[in-house]
RODO-2510 file (C-alpha; in nm, 4 decimals, decimal comma):
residues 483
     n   res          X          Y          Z
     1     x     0,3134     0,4012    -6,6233
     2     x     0,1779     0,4428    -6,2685
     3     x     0,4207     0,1729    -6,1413
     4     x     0,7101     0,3411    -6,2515
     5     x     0,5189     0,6961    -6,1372
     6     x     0,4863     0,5822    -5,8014
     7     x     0,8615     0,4158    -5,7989
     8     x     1,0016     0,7186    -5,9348
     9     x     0,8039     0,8889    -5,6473
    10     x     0,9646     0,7103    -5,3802
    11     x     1,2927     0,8127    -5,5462
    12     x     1,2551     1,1812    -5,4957
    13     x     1,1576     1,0727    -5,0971
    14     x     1,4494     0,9163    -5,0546
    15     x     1,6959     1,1643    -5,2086
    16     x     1,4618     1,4120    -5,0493
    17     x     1,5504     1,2836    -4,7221
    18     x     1,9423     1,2170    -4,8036
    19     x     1,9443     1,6346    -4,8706
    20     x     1,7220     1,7142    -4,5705
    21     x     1,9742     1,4742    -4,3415
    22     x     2,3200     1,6710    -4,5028
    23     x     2,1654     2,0179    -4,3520
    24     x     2,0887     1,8724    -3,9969
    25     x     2,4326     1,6580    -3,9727
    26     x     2,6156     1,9539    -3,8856
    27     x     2,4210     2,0400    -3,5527
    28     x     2,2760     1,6890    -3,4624
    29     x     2,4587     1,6684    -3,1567
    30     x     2,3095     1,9585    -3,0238
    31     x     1,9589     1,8067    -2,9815
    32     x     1,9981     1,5655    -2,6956
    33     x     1,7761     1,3739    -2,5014
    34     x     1,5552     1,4995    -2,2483
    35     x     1,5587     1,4159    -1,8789
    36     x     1,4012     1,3626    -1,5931
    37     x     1,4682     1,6853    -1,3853
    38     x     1,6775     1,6278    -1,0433
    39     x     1,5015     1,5332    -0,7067
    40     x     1,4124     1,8556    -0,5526
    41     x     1,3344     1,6745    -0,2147
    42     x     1,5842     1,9041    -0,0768
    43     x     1,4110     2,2129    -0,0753
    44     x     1,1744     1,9563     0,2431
    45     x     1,4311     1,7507     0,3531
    46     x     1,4825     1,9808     0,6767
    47     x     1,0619     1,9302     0,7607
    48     x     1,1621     1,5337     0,8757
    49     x     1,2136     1,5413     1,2611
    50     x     1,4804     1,3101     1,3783
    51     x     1,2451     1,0653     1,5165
    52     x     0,8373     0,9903     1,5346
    53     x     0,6919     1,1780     1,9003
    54     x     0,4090     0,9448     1,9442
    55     x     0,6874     0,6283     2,0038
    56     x     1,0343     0,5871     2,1533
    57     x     1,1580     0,3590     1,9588
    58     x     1,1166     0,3641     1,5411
    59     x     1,1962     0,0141     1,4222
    60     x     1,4149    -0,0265     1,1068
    61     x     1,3337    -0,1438     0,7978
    62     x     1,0527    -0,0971     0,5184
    63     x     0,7051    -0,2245     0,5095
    64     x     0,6510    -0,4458     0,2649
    65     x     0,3196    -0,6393     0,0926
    66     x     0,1316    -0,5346     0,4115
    67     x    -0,1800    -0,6408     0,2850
    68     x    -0,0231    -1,0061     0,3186
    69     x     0,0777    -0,9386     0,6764
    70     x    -0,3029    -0,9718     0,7732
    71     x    -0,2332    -1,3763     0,6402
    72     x    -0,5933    -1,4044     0,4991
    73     x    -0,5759    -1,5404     0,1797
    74     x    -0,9548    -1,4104     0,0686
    75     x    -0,8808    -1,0810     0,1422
    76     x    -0,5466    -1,0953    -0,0779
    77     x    -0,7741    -1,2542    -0,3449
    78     x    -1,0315    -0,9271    -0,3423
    79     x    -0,7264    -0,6518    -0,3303
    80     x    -0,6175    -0,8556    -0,6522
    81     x    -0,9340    -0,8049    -0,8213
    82     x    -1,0023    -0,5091    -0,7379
    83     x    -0,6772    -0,3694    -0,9058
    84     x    -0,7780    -0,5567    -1,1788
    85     x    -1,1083    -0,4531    -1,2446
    86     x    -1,1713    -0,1727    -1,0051
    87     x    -1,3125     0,1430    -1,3140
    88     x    -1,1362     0,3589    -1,1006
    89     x    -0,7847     0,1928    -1,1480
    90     x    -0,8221     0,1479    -1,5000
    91     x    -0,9201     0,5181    -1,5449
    92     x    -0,5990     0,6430    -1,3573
    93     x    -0,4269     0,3706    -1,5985
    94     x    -0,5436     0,5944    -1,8908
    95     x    -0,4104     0,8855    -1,6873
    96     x    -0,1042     0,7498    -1,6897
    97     x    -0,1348     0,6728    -2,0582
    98     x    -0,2110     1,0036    -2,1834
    99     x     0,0266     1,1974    -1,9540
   100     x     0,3516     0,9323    -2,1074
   101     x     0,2546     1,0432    -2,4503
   102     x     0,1668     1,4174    -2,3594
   103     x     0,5613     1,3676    -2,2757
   104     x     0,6613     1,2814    -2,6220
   105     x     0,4368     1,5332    -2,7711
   106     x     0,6186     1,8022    -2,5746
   107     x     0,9431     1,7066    -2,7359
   108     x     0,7962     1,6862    -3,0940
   109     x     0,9092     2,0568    -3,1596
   110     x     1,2384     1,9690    -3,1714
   111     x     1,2269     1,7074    -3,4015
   112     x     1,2542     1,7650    -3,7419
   113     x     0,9266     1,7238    -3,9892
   114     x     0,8782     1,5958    -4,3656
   115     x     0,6117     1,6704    -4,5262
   116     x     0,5414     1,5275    -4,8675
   117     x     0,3254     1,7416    -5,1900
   118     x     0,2087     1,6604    -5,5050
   119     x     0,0169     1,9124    -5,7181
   120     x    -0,1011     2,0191    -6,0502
   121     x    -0,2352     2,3164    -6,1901
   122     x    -0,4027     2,4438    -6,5208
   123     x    -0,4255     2,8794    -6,5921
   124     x    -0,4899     3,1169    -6,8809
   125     x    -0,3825     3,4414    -6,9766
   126     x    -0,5038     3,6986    -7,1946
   127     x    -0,2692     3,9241    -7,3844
   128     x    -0,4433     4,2168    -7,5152
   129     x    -0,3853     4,4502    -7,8156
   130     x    -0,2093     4,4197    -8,1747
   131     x    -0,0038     4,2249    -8,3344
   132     x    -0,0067     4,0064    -7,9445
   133     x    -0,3824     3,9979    -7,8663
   134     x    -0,4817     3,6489    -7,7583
   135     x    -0,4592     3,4211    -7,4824
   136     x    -0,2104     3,1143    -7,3663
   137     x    -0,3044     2,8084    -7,1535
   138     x    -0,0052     2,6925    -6,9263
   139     x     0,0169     2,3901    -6,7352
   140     x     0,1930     2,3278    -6,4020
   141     x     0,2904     2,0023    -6,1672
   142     x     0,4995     1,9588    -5,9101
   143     x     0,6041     1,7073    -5,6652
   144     x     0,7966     1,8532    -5,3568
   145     x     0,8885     1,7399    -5,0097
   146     x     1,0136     1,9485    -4,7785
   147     x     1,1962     1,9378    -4,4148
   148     x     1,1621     2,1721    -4,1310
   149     x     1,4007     2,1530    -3,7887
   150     x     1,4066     2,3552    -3,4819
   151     x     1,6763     2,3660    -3,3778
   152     x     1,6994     2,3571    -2,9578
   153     x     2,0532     2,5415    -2,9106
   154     x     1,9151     2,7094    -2,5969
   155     x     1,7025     2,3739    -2,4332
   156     x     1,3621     2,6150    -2,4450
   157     x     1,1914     2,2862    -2,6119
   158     x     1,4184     2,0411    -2,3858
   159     x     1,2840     2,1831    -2,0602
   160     x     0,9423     2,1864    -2,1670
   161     x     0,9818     1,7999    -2,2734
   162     x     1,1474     1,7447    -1,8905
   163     x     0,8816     1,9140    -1,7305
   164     x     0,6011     1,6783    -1,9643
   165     x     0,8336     1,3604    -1,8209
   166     x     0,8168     1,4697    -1,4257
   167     x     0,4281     1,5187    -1,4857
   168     x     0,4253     1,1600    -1,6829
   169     x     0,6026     1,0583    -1,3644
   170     x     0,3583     1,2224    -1,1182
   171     x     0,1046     1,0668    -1,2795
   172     x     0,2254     0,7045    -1,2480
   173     x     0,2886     0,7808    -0,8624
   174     x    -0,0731     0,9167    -0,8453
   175     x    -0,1712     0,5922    -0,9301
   176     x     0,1226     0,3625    -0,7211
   177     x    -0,1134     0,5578    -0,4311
   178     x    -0,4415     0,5029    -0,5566
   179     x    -0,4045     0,1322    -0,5730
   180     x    -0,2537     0,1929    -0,2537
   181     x    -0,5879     0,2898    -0,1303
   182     x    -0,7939     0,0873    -0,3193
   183     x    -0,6480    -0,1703    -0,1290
   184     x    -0,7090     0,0240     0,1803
   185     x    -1,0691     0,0280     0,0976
   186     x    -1,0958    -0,3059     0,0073
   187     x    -0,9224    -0,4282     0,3613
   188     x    -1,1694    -0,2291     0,5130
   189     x    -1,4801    -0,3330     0,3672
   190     x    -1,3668    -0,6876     0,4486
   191     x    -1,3416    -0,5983     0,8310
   192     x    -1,6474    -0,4318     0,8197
   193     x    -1,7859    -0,7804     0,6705
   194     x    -1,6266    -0,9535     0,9094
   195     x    -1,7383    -0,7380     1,2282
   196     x    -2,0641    -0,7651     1,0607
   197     x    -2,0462    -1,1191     1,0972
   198     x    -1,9630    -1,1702     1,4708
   199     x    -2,1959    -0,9196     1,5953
   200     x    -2,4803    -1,1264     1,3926
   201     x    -2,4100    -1,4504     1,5891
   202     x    -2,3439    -1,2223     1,9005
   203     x    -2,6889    -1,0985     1,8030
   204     x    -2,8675    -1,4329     1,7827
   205     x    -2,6821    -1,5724     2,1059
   206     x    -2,8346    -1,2668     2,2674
   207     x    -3,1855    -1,3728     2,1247
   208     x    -3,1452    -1,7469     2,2125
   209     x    -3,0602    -1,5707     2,6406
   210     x    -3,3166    -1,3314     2,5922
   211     x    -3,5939    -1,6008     2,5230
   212     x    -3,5021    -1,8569     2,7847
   213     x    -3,5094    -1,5470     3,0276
   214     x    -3,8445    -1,4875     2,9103
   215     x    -3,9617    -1,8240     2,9084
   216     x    -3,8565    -1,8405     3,3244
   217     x    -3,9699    -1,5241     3,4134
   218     x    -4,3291    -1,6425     3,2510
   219     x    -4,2560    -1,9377     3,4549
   220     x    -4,2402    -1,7509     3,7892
   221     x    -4,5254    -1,4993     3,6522
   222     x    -4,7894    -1,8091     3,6184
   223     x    -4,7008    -1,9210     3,9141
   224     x    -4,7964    -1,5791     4,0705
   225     x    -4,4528    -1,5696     4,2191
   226     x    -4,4482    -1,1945     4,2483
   227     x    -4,2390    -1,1616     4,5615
   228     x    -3,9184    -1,3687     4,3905
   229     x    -3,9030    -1,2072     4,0643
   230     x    -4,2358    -1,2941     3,8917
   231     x    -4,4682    -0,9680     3,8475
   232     x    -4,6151    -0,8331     3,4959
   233     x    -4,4023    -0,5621     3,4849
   234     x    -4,0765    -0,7819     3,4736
   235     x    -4,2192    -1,0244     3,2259
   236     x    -4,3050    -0,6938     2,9991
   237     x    -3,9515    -0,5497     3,0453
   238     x    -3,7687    -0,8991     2,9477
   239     x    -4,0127    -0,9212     2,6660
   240     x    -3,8856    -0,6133     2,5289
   241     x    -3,5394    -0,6649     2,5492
   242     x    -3,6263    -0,9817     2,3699
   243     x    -3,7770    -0,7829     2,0656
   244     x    -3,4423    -0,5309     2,0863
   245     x    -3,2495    -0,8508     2,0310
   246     x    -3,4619    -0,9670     1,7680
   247     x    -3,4811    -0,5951     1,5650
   248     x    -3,0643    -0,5741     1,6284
   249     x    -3,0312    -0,9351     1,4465
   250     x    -3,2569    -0,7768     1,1578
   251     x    -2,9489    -0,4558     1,1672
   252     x    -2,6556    -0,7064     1,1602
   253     x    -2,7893    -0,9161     0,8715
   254     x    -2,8987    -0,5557     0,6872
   255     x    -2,4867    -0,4544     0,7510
   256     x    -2,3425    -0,7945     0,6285
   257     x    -2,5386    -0,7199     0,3383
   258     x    -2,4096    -0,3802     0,2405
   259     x    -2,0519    -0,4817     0,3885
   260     x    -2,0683    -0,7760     0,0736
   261     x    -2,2360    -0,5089    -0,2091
   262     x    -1,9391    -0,2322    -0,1036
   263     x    -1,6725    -0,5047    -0,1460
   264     x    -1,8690    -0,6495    -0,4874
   265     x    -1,8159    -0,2810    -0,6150
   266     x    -1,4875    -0,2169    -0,5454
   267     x    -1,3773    -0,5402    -0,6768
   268     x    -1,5642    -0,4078    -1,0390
   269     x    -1,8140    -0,6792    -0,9921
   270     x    -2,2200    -0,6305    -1,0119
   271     x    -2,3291    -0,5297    -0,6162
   272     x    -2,5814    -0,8294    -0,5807
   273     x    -2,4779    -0,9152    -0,2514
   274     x    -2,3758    -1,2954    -0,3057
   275     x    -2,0144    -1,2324    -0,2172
   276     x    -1,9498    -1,5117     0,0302
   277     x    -1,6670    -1,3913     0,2707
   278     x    -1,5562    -1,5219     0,6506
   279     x    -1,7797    -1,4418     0,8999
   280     x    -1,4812    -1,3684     1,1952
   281     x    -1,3151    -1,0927     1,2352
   282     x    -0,9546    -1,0648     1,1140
   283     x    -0,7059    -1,1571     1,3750
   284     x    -0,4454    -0,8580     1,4444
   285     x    -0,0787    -0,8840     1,3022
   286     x     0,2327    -0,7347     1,4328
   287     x     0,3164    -0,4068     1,3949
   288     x     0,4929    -0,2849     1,0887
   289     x     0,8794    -0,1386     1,0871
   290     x     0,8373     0,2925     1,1405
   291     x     1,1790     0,3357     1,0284
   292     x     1,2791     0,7028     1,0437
   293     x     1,0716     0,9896     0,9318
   294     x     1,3109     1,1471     0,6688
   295     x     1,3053     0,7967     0,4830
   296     x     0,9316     0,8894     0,4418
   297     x     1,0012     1,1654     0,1847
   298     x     1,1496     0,9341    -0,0684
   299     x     0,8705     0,6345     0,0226
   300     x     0,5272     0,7882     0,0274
   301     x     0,4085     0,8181    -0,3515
   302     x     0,1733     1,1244    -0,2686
   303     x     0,4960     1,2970    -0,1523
   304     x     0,7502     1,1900    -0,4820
   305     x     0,4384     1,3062    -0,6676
   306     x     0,3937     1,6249    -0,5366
   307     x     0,7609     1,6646    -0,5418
   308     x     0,7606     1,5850    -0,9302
   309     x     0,4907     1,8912    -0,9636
   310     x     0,7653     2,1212    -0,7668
   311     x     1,0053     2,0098    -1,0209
   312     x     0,8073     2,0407    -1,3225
   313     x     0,6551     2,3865    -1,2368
   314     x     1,1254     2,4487    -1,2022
   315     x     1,1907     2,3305    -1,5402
   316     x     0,9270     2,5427    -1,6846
   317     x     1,0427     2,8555    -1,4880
   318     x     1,3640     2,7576    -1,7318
   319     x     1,1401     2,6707    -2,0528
   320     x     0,9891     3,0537    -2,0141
   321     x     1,3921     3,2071    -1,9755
   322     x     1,4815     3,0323    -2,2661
   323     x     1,1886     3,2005    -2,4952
   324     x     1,4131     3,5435    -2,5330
   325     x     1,6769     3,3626    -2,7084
   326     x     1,6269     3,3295    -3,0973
   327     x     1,4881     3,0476    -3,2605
   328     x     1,7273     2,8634    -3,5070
   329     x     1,5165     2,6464    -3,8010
   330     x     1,7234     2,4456    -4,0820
   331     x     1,4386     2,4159    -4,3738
   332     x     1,5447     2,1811    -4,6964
   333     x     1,3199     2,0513    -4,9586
   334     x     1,4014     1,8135    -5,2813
   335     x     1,1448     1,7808    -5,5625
   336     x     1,0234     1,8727    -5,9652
   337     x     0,8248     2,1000    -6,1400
   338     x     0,7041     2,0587    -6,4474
   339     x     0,4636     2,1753    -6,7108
   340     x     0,3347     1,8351    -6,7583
   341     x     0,2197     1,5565    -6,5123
   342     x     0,4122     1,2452    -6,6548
   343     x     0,7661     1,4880    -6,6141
   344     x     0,7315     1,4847    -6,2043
   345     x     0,9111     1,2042    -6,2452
   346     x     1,2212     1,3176    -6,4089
   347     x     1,5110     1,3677    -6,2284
   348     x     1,5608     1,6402    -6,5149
   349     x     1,3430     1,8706    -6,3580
   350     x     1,4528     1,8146    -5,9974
   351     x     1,4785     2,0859    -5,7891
   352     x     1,6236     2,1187    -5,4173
   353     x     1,6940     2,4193    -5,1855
   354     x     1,8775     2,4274    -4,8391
   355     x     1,7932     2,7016    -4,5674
   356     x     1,8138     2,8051    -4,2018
   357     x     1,6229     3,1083    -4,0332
   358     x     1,6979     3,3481    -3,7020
   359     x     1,3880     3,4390    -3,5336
   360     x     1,4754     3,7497    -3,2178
   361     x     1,1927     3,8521    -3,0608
   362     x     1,2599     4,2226    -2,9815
   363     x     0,9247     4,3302    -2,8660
   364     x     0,6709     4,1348    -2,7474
   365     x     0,4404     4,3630    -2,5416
   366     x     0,5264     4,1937    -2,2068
   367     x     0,4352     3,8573    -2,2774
   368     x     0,8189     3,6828    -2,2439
   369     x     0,8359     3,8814    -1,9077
   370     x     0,4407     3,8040    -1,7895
   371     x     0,4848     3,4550    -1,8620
   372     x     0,8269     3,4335    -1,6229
   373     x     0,6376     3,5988    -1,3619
   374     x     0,3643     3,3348    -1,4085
   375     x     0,5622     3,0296    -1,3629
   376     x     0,7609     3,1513    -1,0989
   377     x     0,4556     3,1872    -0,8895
   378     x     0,3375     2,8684    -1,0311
   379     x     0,6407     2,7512    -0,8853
   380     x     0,6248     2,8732    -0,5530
   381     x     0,2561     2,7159    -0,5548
   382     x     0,4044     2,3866    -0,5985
   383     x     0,6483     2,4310    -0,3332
   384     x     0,3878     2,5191    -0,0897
   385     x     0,1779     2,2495    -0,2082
   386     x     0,4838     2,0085    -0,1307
   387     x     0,5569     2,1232     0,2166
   388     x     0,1340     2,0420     0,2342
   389     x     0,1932     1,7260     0,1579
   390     x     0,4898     1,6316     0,3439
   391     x     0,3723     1,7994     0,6919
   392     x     0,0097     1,5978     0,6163
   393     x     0,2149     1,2903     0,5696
   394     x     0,3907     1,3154     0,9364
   395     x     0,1132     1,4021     1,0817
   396     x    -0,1006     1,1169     0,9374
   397     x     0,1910     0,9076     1,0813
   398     x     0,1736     1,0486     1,4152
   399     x    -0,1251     1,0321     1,4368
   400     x    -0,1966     0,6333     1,3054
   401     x     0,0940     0,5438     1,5984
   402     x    -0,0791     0,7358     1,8712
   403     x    -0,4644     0,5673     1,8113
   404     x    -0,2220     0,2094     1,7355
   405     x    -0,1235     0,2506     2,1102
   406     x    -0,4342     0,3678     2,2697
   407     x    -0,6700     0,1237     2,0550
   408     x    -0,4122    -0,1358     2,1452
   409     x    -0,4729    -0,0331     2,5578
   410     x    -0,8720     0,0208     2,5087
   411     x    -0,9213    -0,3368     2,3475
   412     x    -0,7420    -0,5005     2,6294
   413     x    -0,9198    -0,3107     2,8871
   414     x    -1,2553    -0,3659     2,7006
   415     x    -1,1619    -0,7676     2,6299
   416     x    -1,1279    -0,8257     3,0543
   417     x    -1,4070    -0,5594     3,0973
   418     x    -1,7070    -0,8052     2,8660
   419     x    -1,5199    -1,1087     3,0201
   420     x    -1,6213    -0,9884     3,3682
   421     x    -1,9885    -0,9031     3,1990
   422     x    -2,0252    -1,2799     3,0706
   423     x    -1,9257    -1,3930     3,4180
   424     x    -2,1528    -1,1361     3,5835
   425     x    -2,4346    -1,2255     3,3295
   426     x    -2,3674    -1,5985     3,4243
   427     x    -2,3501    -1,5425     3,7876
   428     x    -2,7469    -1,3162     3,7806
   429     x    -2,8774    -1,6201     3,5667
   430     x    -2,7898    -1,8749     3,8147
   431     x    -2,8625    -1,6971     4,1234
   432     x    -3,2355    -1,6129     3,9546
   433     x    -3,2736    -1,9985     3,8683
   434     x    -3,2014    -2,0849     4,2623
   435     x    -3,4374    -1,8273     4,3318
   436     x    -3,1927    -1,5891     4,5211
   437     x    -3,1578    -1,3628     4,2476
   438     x    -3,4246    -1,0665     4,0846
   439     x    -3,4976    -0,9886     3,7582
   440     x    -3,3895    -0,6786     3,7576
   441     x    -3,0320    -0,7462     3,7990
   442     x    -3,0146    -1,0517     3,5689
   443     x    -3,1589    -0,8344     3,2605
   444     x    -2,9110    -0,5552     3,3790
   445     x    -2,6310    -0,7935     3,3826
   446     x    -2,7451    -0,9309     3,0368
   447     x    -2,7867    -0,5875     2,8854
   448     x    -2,4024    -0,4927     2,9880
   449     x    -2,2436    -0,8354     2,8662
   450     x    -2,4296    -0,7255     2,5311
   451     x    -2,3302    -0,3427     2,5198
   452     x    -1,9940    -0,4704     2,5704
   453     x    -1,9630    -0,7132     2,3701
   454     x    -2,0714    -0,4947     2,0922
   455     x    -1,8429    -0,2170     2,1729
   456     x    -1,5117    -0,4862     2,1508
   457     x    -1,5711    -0,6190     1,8268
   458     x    -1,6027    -0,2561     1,7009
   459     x    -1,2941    -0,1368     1,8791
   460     x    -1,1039    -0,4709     1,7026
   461     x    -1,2254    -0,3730     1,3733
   462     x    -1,0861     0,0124     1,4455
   463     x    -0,8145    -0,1512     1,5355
   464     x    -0,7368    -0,3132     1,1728
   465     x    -0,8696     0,0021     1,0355
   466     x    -0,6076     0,1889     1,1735
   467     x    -0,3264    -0,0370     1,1042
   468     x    -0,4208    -0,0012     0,7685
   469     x    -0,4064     0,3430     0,7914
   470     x    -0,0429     0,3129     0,9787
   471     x     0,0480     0,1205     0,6465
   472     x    -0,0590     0,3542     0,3786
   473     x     0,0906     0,6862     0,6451
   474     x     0,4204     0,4825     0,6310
   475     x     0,3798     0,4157     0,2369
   476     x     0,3877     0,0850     0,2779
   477     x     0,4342    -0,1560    -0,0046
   478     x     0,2191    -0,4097    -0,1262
   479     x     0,1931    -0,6882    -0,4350
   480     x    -0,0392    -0,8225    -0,6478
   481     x    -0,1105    -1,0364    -0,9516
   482     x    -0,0630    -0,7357    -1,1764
   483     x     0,2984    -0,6723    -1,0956
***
């Protein structure tokens, strides 16, 4: 018995289905597909100047993989991993995830729904008075299901769905420009390793000058040598820029150590400090094509996104229009009813019924017309949020080129400025050895060479900072393992 219950069940289904599929034949075609909405880029397109202010000449072509143009293979390594494991990336993943199937949930009103019911019911009723006094006991089961369809003659439900698909899209851009600078952060940290690094050894070749200086100026001190160079005083002041030395190798080894635990936690992994990385800067690589700055509007993800929000907030100016038009609904059901459970299942008590409503709003105390008003200053919102974007993307352009060329200037002044120092620091440390020479002027001498030295390695690693920055302004491309 329950086999054939449950097959006979099915049965009803399927012919249930075959009835519900005759009443939406007729106006299938009307439902289509929804769409992404157009481009709307023209609305900026006249922002782009016809050429970048801060240089002459924009070089053609696109930037692409520019983390590889740095050609250091450990760095490329770490931007890999961090995209893999960064919880930051795989949180906008889920973004990304929910705002796809928000996109097929906005569409589900226009899809039609089956919904399958199986019930049973036992009531009495009492008859009163002569010669039909008493009371009956009826019995009641039924097995139904039943279709309901939307129809979306006007696209009300379609525009909604294509404004769900440009946010979907948004979404995935916001995260094509968080990896984007994830790697940016990563680079980073590794220069700031890397600087780290060289000023270290800079630090302990400074240490190993500042003792022999000490050690001769003791020399000339015991030997009560006051008149060439030899007097307490001196011997004090060397000492001390002996134990600067000493503190600033304690600094560098402190940064290398939080330069390794920031890279360890953007690559996902425990911040323990053991990340072994190169202890040289990165050398520079050429400059990237700046191509033209309307080809930046269709490049940049930030700027696709936020143009994706402009055209979302459009389609749903269109969504709200749409709502004063009636709503169309095919319903259609197929089952039995029967006083008795083990009839359900005979097609002699089938029943079916076919039907369509027209729902017109005619009053609705303002809300049709409020809600219009609402997304067309939602609209403008986006718009103004666009141009935002798109003006902060030139100027973040402009403004990468102009430090490129100045940095560029400043680290070529500052490389023959320390190379002078050295020679000057030299030149005071042999001229105090032959005794023609104070002490004074050799710790001076040492002191600049140091300053300066410092100062170059941090202008290099601005430097690579801001050609990163140059990259992600020009929304630059870049690959990994993951794609």
């Amino acid at each position: 018995m329950h086999f054939h219950f449950v097959r006979s069940i099915r049965e009803i289904a399927i012919r249930g289905i075959a009835v519900c599929s005759v009443a939406g034949c007729s106006v299938l075609l009307i439902a289509c597909a929804a769409k992404p909405p157009e481009s709307q880029m023209l609305k900026v397109e006249q922002m782009a100047p016809n050429s970048w202010s801060a240089t002459k000449e924009g070089k053609a072509g696109v930037d692409r993989d520019w983390v590889a143009s740095f050609k250091d293979k450990q760095l490329s390594n770490l931007v890999d991993e961090a995209m893999a494991r960064n919880t930051d990336m795989r949180a906008q993943a889920e973004r990304v995830a929910q705002a796809r199937q928000n996109a097929y949930l906005a569409g589900a009103a226009a899809r039609p729904t089956l919904a399958a019911e199986i019930n049973g019911d036992r009531s009495q009723r009492q008859f009163v008075g002569f010669p039909f006094g008493g009371s009956s006991i009826q019995n009641g089961s039924y097995a139904d299901l039943r279709m309901n369809w939307e129809i979306d003659l006007w696209g009300r439900i379609r525009m909604g769905q294509t404004a769900a698909i440009s946010d979907a899209q948004a979404a995935e851009l916001d995260q094509k420009a968080a990896e984007a600078a994830l790697a940016a952060e990563v680079c980073k940290a590794w220069f700031a390793l890397g600087e780290a690094g060289e000023q270290l050894e800079l630090a302990q070749e400074v240490v190993r000058i500042r003792k022999s200086s000490v050690e001769s100026i003791a020399d000339r001190f015991e030997r009560n040598l006051g008149g060439e160079g030899g007097s307490a005083s001196q011997l004090r002041l060397a000492q001390t820029d002996l134990a600067t030395a000493e503190s600033l190798v304690s600094q560098r080894m402190s940064d290398m150590a939080l330069a390794k635990r920031r890279l360890e936690l953007l690559c996902g992994r425990y911040p323990e400090g053991k990340l072994k990385g190169s202890n040289a800067l990165t050398k520079m690589p050429k400059s990237p094509p700046s191509g033209v700055p309307s080809s930046l509007l269709q490049r940049r993800p930030d700027v696709v996104a936020a143009e994706r929000r402009y055209a979302a907030a459009v389609s749903r100016v269109k969504e709200a229009k749409r709502a004063i038009f009636p709503i169309i609904s095919l319903t259609g059901s197929y089952g039995t009813a029967s006083d008795a459970l083990e009839q359900i299942v005979n097609n002699n008590f089938s029943t079916w019924s076919i039907g369509g409503t027209l729902v017109q709003n005619i009053l609705t105390g303002g809300r049709v017309k409020g809600e219009i008003e609402l997304r067309n200053s939602k609209e403008r919102e986006e718009l103004a949020k666009l141009e935002g974007v798109v003006l902060k993307a030139f100027s973040e352009v402009e403004n990468a080129l102009v430090v490129e060329n100045w940095l560029s200037k400043r680290v070529k002044d500052m490389q023959r400025a320390y190379d002078l120092s050295k020679e000057a620091a030299k030149a005071a440390n042999d001229d105090f050895l032959d005794g023609t020479g104070d002490v004074l002027t050799l710790l001076s001498a040492q002191r600049s060479a140091v300053d300066i030295g410092a100062s170059l390695l941090t202008l290099k690693r601005m430097q690579l900072d801001n050609r990163v920055d140059l990259h992600l302004a020009l929304g630059g491309e870049f690959r990994f393992k993951g794609k």
